[in-house]
MARBA-939622 format. One line per 10 residues: number of its first residue (from 0); their letters; for each residue x, z, y of C-alpha. Coordinates in steps of 0.05 Angstrom, whole numbers, always signed. Layout:
residues N
NUM	A	X:Z:Y; ...
END
This chain:
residues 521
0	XXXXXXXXXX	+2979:+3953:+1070; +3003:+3933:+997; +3056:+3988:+975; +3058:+4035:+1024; +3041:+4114:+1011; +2984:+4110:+1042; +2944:+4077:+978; +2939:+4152:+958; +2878:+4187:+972; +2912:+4247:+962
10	XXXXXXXXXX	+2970:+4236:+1011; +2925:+4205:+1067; +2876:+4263:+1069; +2939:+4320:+1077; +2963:+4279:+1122; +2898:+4277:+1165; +2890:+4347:+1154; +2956:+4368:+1165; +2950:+4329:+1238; +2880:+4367:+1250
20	XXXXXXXXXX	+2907:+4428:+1230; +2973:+4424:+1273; +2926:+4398:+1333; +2882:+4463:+1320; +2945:+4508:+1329; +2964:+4466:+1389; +2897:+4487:+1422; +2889:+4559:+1397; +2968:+4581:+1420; +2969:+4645:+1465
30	XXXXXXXXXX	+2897:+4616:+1482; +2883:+4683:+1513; +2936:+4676:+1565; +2940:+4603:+1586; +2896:+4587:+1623; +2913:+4643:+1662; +2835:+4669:+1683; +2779:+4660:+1669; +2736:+4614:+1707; +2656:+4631:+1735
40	XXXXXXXXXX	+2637:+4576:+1703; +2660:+4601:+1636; +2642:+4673:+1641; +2572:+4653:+1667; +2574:+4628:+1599; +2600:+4696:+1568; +2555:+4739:+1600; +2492:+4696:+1574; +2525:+4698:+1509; +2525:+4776:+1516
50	XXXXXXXXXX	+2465:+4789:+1538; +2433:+4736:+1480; +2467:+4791:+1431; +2438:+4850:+1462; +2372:+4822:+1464; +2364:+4772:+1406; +2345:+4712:+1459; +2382:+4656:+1445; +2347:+4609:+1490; +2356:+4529:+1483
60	XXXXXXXXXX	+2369:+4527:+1554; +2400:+4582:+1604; +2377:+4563:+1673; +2436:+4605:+1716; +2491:+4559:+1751; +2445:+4505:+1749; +2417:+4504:+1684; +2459:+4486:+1616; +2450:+4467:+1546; +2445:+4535:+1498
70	XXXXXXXXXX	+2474:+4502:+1431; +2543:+4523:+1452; +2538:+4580:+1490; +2496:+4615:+1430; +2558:+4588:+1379; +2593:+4635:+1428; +2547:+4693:+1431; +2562:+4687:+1347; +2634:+4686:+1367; +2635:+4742:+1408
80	XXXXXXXXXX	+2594:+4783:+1365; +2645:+4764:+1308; +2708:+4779:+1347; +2692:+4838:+1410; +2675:+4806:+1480; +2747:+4779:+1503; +2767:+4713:+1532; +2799:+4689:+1448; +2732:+4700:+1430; +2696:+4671:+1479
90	XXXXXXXXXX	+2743:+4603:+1479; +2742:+4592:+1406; +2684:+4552:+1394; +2723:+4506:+1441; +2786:+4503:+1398; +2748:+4489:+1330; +2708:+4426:+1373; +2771:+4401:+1397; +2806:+4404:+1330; +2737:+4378:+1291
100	XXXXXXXXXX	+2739:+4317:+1342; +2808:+4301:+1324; +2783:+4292:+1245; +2718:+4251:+1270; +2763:+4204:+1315; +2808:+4196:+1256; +2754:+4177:+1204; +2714:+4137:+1260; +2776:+4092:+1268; +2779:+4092:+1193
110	XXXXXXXXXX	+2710:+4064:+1184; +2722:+4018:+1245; +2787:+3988:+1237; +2794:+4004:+1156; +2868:+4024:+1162; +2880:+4090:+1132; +2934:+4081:+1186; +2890:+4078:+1250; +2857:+4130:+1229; +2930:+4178:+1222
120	XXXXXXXXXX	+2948:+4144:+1292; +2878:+4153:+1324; +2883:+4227:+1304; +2948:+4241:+1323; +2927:+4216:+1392; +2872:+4260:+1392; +2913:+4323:+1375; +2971:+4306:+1425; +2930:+4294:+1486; +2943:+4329:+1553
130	XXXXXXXXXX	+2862:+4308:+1560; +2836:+4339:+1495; +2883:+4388:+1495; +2859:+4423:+1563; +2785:+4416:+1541; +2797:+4449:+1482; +2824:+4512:+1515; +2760:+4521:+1562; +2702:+4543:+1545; +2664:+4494:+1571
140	XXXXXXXXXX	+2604:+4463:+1537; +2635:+4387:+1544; +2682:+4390:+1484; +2630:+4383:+1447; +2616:+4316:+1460; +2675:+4276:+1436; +2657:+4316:+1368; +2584:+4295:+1367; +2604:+4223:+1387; +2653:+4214:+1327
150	XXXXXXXXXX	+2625:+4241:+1278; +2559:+4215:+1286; +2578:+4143:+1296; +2638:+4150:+1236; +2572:+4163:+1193; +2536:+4107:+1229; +2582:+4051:+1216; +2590:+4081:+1146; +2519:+4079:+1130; +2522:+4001:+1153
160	XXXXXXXXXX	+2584:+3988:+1095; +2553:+4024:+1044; +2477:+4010:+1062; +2464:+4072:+1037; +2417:+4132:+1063; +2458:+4195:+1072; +2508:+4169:+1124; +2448:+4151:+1171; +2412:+4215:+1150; +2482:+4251:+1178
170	XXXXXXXXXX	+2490:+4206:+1229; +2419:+4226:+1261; +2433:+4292:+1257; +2494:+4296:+1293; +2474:+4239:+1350; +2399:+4283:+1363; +2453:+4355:+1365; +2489:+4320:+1420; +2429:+4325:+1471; +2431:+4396:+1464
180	XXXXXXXXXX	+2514:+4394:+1480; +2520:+4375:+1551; +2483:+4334:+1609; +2532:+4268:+1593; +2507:+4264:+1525; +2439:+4241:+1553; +2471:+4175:+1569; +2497:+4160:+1492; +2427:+4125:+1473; +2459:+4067:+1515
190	XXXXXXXXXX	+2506:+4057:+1456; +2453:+4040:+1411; +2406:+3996:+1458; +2471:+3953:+1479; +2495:+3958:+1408; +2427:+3932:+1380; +2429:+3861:+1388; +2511:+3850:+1365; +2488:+3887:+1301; +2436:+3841:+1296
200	XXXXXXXXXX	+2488:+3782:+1306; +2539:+3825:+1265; +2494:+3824:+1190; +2461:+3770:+1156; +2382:+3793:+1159; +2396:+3856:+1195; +2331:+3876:+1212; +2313:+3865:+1134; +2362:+3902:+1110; +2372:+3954:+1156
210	XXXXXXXXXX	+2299:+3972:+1182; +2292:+4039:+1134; +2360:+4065:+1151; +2348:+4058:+1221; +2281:+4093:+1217; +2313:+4143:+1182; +2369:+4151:+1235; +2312:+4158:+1284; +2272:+4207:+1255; +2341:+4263:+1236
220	XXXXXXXXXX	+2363:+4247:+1308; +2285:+4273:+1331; +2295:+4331:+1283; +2359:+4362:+1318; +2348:+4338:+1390; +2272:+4368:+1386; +2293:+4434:+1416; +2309:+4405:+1480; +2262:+4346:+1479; +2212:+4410:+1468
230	XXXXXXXXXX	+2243:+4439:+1534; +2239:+4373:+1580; +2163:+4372:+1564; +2150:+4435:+1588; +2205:+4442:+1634; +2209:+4371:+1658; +2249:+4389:+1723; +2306:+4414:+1686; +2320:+4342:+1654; +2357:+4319:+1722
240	XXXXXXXXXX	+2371:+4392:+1744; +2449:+4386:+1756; +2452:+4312:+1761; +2412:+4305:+1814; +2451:+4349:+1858; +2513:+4288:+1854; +2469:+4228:+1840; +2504:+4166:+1871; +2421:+4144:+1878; +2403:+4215:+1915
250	XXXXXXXXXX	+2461:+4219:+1956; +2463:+4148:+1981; +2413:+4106:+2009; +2451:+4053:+2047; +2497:+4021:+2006; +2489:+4034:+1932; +2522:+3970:+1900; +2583:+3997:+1948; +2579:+4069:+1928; +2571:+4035:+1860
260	XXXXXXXXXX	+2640:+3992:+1874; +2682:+4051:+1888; +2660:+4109:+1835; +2671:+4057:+1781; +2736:+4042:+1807; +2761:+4112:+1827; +2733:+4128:+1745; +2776:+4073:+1722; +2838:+4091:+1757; +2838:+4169:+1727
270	XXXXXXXXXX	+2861:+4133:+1659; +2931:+4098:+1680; +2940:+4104:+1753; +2909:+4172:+1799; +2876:+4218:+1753; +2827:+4279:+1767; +2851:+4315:+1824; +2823:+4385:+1803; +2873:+4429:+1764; +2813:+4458:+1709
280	XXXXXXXXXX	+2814:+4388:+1686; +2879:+4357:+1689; +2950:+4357:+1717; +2944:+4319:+1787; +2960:+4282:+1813; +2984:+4242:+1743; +2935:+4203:+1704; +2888:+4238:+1634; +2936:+4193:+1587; +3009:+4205:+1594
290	XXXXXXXXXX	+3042:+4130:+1606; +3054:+4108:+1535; +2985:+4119:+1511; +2952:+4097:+1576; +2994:+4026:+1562; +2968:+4024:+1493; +2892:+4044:+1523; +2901:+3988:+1567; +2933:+3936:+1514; +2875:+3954:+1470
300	XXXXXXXXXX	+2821:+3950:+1521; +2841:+3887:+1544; +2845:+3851:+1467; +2789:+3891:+1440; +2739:+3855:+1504; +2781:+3791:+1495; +2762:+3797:+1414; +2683:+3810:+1437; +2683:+3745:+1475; +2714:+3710:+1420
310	XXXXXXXXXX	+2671:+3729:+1364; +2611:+3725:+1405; +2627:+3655:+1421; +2646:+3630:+1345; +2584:+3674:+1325; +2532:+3634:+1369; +2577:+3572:+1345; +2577:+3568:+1275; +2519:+3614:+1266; +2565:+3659:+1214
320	XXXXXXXXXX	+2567:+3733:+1213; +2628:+3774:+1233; +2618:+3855:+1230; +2682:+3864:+1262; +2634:+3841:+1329; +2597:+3902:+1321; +2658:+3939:+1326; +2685:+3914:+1395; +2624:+3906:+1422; +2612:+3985:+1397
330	XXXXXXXXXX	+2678:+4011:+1428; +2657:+3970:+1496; +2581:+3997:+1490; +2620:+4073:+1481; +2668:+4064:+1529; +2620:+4043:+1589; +2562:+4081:+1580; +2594:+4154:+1579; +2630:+4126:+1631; +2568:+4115:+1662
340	XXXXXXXXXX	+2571:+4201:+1668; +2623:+4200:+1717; +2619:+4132:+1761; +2538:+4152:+1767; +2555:+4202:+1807; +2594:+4206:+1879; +2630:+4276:+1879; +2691:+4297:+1856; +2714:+4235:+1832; +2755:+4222:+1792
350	XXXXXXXXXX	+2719:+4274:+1745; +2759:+4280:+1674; +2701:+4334:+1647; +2632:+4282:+1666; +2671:+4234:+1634; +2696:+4276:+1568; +2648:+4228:+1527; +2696:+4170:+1541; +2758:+4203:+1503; +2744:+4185:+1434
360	XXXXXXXXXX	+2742:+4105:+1451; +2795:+4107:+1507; +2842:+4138:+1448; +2813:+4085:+1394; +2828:+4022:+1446; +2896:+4064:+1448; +2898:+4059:+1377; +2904:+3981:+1366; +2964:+3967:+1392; +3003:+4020:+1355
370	XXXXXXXXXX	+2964:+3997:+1288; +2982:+3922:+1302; +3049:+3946:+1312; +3041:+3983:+1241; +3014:+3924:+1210; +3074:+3884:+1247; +3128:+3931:+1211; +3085:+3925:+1133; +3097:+3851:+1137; +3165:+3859:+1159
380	XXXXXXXXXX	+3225:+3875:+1109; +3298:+3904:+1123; +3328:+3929:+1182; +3268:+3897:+1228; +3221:+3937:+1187; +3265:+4011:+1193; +3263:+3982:+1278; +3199:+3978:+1286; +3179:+4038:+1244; +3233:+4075:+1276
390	XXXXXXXXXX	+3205:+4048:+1349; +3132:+4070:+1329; +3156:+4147:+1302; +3193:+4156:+1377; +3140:+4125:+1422; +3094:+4179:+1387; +3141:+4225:+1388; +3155:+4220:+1459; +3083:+4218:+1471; +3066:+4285:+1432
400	XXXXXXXXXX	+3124:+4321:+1467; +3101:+4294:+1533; +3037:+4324:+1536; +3053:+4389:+1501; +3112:+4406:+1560; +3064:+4376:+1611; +3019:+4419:+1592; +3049:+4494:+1568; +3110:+4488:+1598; +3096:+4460:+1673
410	XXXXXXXXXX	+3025:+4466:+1684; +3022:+4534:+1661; +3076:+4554:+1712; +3040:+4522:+1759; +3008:+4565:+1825; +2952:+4518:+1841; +2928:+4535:+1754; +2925:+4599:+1763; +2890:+4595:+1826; +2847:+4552:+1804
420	XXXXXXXXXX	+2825:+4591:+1741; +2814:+4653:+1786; +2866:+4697:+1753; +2853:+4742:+1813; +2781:+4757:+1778; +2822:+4769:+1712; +2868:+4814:+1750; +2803:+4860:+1778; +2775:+4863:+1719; +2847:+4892:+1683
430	XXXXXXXXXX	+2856:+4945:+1745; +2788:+4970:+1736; +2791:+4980:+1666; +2860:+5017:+1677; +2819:+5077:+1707; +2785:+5127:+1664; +2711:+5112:+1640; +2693:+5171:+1679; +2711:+5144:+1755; +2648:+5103:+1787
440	XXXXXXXXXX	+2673:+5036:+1807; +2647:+4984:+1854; +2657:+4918:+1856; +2633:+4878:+1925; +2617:+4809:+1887; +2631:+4737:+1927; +2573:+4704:+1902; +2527:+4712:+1826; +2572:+4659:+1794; +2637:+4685:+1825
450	XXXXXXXXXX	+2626:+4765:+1799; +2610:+4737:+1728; +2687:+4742:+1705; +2689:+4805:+1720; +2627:+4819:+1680; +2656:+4796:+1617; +2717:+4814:+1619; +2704:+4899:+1632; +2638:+4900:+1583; +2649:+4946:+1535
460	XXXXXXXXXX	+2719:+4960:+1560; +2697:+5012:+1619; +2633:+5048:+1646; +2603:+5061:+1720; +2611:+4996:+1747; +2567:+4975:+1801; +2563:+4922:+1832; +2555:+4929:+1916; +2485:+4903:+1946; +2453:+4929:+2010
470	XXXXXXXXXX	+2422:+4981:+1972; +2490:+5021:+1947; +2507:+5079:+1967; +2588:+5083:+1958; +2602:+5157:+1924; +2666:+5202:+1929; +2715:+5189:+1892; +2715:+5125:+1869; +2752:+5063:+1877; +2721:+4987:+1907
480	XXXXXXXXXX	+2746:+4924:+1887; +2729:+4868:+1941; +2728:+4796:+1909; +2738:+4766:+1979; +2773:+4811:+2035; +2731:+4843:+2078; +2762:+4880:+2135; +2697:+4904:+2168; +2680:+4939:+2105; +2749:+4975:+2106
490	XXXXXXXXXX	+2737:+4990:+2169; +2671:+5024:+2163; +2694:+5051:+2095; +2751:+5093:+2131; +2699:+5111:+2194; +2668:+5156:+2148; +2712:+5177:+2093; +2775:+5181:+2129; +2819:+5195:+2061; +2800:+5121:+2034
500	XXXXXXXXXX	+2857:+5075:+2035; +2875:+5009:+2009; +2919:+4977:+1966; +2950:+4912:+1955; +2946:+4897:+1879; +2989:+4836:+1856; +2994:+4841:+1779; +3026:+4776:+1774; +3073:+4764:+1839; +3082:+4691:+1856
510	XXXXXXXXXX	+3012:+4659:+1832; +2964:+4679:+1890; +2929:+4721:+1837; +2931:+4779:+1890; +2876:+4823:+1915; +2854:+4886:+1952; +2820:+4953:+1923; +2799:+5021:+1965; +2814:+5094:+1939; +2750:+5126:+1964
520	X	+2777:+5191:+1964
END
């Protein structure tokens, strides 16, 4: 736009910053009480980390709870070793991802769109979503992918302007570091192989011009994704380890282009109409975009697949170039294939976390209305120009202040959150430190994966924890925390130490985040 602030470097980059920044502080805000617990999943997560630090093993692949991706769980063994085992330290890798992807989405609409504005209004989307905003605060591997994904293709699509070396050196380097990120990112080579062709359509003499770079993008991506293409070789089970267990092709043998029918629909619905009914991933039974930016996704969808066509067809027309068809056809080739994550499978659905992959282009199809909108206002003088400007500032407003109520005010006070985040585990772990080192404590576990919050959260906080097998042998005094009541074992704990009573701990009445302990006395 001629004459707007924007023409300065200097004011477009604080102003990119300043939205990253403010979306970091939006993600790391009393992080260490909301969520309220701290969920298996997680902790399985922390007490890999911790033993990695006690043992100097950071492995490229922890099998436990099904086997995951090490990259981010040994950035939080570094964490933790920086900052004491405790859930801020453990979760922070998570907030730095989810800001970093809020920059990468900015500058990837930048490169794409080249509107210093689309990339302000692509970030600010990014910063203020309910979506990104709860996958930022969870330390969960995922949030790494929407980081990966931007930056990798913002240095992609860069390389192509500048036909230059570095940006596909960078670019290969962060696309091969998102196969060791999480199991989704294994579909993203899709992008490229249904990109392919509209590049070559896109560039007069692509293949001439753009042979080395590619090769070069190729062989950085090899570099960083070696460690786990090192682990599928000798490990090749592993490669379909969790995905197998929800596979819509293992778990359906009858009607697979009807399975096929309904996950794609019931993953296409999460964005405007029923979202992901789990309360980890999202604020059910509402869609992942609050209504104004699931209108603009829409809107954007829609004319970004309506521009494809078009180009496509004038392209194979008049046989003249267009780049701006490598664009759609990129945010279409994005879009589906991490989509491909979630509707590929048959459980759960719809599933906000498989899907994570899709956030950065659901937020850039988001994007084009509100730029065209921009655009509409630069070319626009007087009052109509203060309207629409005025119009843009509250539909963003409204938007940001949606999703940032939604999300600390209401879903924090929430019962089904806290239950869901097993603040009842938290809650154990907190009334077993409370006693003295000194008193032996046992703690009868639900499960391997359910016992590992209270792992993390009492090491190095207390001593003489054990945890209850067939082998133990319960000592006097002491005091047993049950992770699931068990009446029999009161029972037969009072039968021979008739002193022992229970007690009915509830550190946080009114969330379901109660539990039971025994004074073996």
């Amino acid at each position: 736009m001629k004459g707007n602030v924007l023409r300065s470097r200097t004011v477009f980059w604080s102003l990119l910053i300043l939205i990253t920044v403010a979306g970091f502080a939006i993600r790391f805000y009393d992080i260490n009480a909301l969520p309220s617990g701290l969920y298996p999943d997680e902790a399985m997560n922390g007490t890999n980390a911790l033993d990695a630090n006690r043992t100097g093993n950071y492995k490229i692949f922890y099998p436990e709870n099904q086997g995951r991706e090490g990259l981010f769980i040994n950035i939080q063994a570094f964490s933790i070793k920086a900052f004491g085992s405790n859930m801020t330290a453990l979760k922070l890798p998570s907030t730095i991802f989810g800001a970093l992807a809020i920059l990468g989405v900015g500058l990837l609409a930048w490169e794409l769109f080249r509107s210093r504005y689309a990339a302000l209004i692509a970030a600010f989307l990014v910063a203020t979503s309910y979506w990104a905003i709860n996958f930022s605060r969870i330390g969960f591997r995922a949030i790494m992918v929407p980081f990966v994904l931007s930056f990798s293709f913002y240095f992609f699509f860069r390389g192509l302007r500048k036909e230059r070396f570095l940006p596909f050196i960078l670019s290969g380097l962060f696309f091969g570091t998102g196969l060791n990120t999480y199991t989704a990112f294994r579909l993203a080579p899709f992008i490229l192989i249904f990109l392919f062709p509209f590049l070559w359509l896109s560039y007069d003499s692509f293949f001439k011009r753009f042979w080395k770079h590619a090769l070069v993008f190729v062989l950085c991506a090899a570099i960083t994704a070696a460690p786990m293409f090192y682990t599928f070789a000798v490990q090749p089970d592993i490669f379909l380890s969790r995905a197998d267990n929800v596979s819509v092709f293992t778990n359906n043998h009858k009607d697979l282009w009807g399975t096929l029918a309904k996950t794609i629909g019931l993953s296409l619905i999460k964005y405007n109409f029923v979202g992901d009914q789990n309360w980890r991933h999202n604020f059910p039974p509402y869609p992942v975009l609050d209504p104004i930016v699931g209108t603009c996704f829409l809107g954007g969808f829609l004319f970004s697949l309506g521009m494809l066509f078009r180009i496509l067809r004038e392209r194979l027309r008049t046989k003249r170039p267009d780049t701006e068809l490598a664009v759609h056809a990129f945010l279409f080739a994005g879009f589906i294939s991490m989509l491909a994550a979630e509707f590929l499978t048959n459980e759960g659905l719809p599933h906000a976390l498989r899907s994570i992959g899709t956030q950065p282009f659901a937020l850039l199809y988001a994007t084009i209305p509100l730029l065209f909108l921009f655009r509409k206002a630069s070319l626009s003088k007087g009052s109509t120009k203060v309207a629409i400007i005025i119009t843009l500032a509250l539909i963003l407003w409204v938007s940001a202040s949606w999703n940032i109520v939604k999300y600390f005010v209401f879903w924090r006070n929430r019962t089904e959150q806290h239950v869901s985040f097993n603040e009842n585990y938290r809650n154990m772990a907190e009334y077993l430190v409370s006693f003295p080192k000194e008193t032996k404590k046992y703690v009868v576990p639900d499960s391997f994966i359910a016992v590992q919050p209270i792992r993390f959260l009492t090491d190095g906080r207390t001593e003489n924890i054990e945890y209850v097998d067939k082998s133990t042998v319960i000592t006097i005094p002491s005091v047993i925390v049950m992770q699931n009541y068990d009446q029999q074992m009161l029972t037969n704990i009072q039968k021979f130490m008739p002193a022992s009573h229970a007690e009915h701990i509830d550190l946080h009445p009114g969330f379901g985040s109660d539990f039971t302990a025994i004074i073996v006395e």
